[in-house]
N, C-alpha and C positions, 0 to 999 in steps of 0.2 A: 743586240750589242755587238761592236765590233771591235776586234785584240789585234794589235801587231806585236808578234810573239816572231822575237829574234832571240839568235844564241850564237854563242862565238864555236863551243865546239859542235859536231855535228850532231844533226837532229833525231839521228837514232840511240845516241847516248842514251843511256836507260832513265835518269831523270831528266832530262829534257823532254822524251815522248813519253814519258806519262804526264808530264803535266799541258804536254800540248791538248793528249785525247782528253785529260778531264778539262779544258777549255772547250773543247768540241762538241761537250755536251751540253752546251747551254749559250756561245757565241758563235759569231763568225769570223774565222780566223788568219789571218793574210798573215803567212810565213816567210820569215828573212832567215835562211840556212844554209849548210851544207848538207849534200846525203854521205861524205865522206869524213872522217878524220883530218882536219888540215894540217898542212907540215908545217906551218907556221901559226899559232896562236894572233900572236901580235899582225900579220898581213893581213888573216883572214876576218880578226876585229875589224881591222879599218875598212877593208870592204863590205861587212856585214852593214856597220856604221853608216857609209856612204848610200847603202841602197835603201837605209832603212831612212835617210835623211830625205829623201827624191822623194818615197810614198808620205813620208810627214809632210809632203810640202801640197800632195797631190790630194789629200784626204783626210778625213778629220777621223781619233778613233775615240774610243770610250776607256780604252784603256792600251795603254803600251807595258808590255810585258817581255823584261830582259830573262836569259834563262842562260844556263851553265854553256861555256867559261865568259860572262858579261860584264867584267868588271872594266875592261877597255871600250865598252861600247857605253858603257853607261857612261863614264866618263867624255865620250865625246858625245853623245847628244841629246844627254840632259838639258844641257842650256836650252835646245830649241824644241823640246818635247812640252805643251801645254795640257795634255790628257795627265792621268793618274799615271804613275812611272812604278810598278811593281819589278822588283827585283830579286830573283832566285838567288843571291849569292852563294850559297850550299856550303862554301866553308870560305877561313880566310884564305888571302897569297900569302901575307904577311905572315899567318903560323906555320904554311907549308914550305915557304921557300927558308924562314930563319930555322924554324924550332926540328916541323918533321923531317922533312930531307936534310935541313940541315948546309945548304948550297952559299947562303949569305949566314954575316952576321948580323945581328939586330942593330945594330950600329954604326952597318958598313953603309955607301949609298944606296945598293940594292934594296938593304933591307928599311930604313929608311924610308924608300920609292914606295916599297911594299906596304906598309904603315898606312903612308898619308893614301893608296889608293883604297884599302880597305877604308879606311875612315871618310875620305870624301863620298865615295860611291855608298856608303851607306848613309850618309847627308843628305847628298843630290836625291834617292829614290824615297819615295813617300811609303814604301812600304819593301819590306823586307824578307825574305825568306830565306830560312837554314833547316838543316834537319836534322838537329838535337835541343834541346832544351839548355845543354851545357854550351854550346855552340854560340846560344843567343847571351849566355851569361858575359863569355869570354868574349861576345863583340861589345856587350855595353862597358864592360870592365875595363877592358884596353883599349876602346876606340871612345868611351866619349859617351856611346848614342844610350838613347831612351828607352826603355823594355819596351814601351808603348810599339813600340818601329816597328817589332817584329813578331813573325808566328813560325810554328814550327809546324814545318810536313817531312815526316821522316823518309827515309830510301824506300824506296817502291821497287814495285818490278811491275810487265806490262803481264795483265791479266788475258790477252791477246794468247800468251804464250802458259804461262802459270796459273793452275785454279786448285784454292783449295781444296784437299780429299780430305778423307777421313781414317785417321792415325789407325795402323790396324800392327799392331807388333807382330814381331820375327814370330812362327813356332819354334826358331831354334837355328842356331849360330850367333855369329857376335852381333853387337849393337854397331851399327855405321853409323858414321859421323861423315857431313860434307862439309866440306868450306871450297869457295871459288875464290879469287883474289886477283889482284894486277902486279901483287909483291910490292905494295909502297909501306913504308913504314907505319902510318898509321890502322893496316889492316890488320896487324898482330900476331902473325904467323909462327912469332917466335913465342907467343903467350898460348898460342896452341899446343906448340911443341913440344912445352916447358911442361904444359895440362897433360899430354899422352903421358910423357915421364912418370908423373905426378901419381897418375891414376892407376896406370902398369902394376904399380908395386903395393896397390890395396886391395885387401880380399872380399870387401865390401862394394865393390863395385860390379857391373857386370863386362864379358868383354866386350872390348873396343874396338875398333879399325876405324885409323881418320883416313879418309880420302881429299887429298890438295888438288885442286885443280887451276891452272892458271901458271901465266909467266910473268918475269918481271924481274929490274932491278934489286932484286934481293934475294931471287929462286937459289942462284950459287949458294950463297950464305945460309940459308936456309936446309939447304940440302948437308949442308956442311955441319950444321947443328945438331940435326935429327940424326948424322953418323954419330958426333960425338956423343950424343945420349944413347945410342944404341937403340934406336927405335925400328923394333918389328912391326910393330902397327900402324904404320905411317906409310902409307901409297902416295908419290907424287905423279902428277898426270898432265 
């Protein structure tokens, strides 16, 4: 079996390469990527697009496989894609750019833009992929499509790097807690926060220490919270 597995952001992105390697366990893979984060979404589509257009012309696959951030490349070369067109969409534009960040309105032409790309690019691909279950509710709900479209494969992480152990608790000191994050809105930092608060003050709990790791458009804020509740068990890093 043979996959042309393209991605608009780069291929080290944590979901993108794990679904490259579980492809690698059973086809053969011709990759259209970067090994970098690109500074443009939108340029880096069109040239993914464009080289992914040259090897369709050049070879026939058994399956074409878009992956994170795909939704401008699906859109440009679906028309000329005749194999199975599986697409990772992972979340919408249209809930990210109107609802979670909040940049557009739903209304405006942005948001709008956003709408009809979600819902065409989940038209154009024969098969669909997100990774929640509610994820798949809120595309057939707002966009239109068929449960049938989609399946869900949740967030992973590369077992390359991470392998299950076996839970062995503290003999003594507090309970750690980790969270990593990029600080986007929909990672809930402030619903951690609000949880240390929450917990601090019952005697029915054991202690705690959350450890934050990561940066991002909301770390300020964030930082600015955990003063206002007066949190001593909150490390940011």
């Amino acid at each position: 079996m043979r996959v042309l597995f393209l991605v608009g952001r780069e291929i080290q992105y944590a979901r993108n390469q794990v679904l490259l390697d579980a492809m690698r366990h059973f086809a053969h893979v011709d990759v259209v990527a970067r090994d970098s984060r690109p500074a443009s979404l939108l340029a880096n589509s069109a040239a993914i697009a464009a080289r992914g257009a040259s090897m369709l012309a050049r070879r026939r696959y058994d399956l074409v496989f878009v992956g994170f951030y795909g939704h401008l490349i699906v859109r440009t070369l679906a028309p000329m894609i005749r194999s199975p067109l599986l697409f990772d969409a992972f979340l919408s534009t249209y809930d990210t750019l109107c609802f979670d960040r909040q940049l557009y309105a739903p209304d405006s032409r942005m948001g709008r833009m956003a709408f009809q790309l979600d819902r065409s690019t989940g038209a154009r691909a024969d098969h669909v992929l997100l990774d929640t279950r509610r994820h798949v509710e809120y595309f057939v709900d707002t966009f239109g499509l068929p449960p049938a479209k989609f399946s869900v494969i949740p967030v992973g992480c590369s077992d390359a790097i991470y392998t299950p152990q076996p839970y062995v608790p503290a003999s003594s000191g507090p309970l750690r807690v980790l969270s990593y994050s990029s600080y986007l809105p929909l990672h809930g930092i402030d619903t951690i926060l609000r949880t240390a608060a929450a917990l601090r003050a019952r005697d029915d709990v054991p202690d705690l220490r959350f450890r934050l790791i990561g940066d991002g458009a909301l770390l300020p804020a964030m930082r600015a919270l955990a003063a206002e509740l007066a949190l001593d068990n909150v490390e940011f890093l």
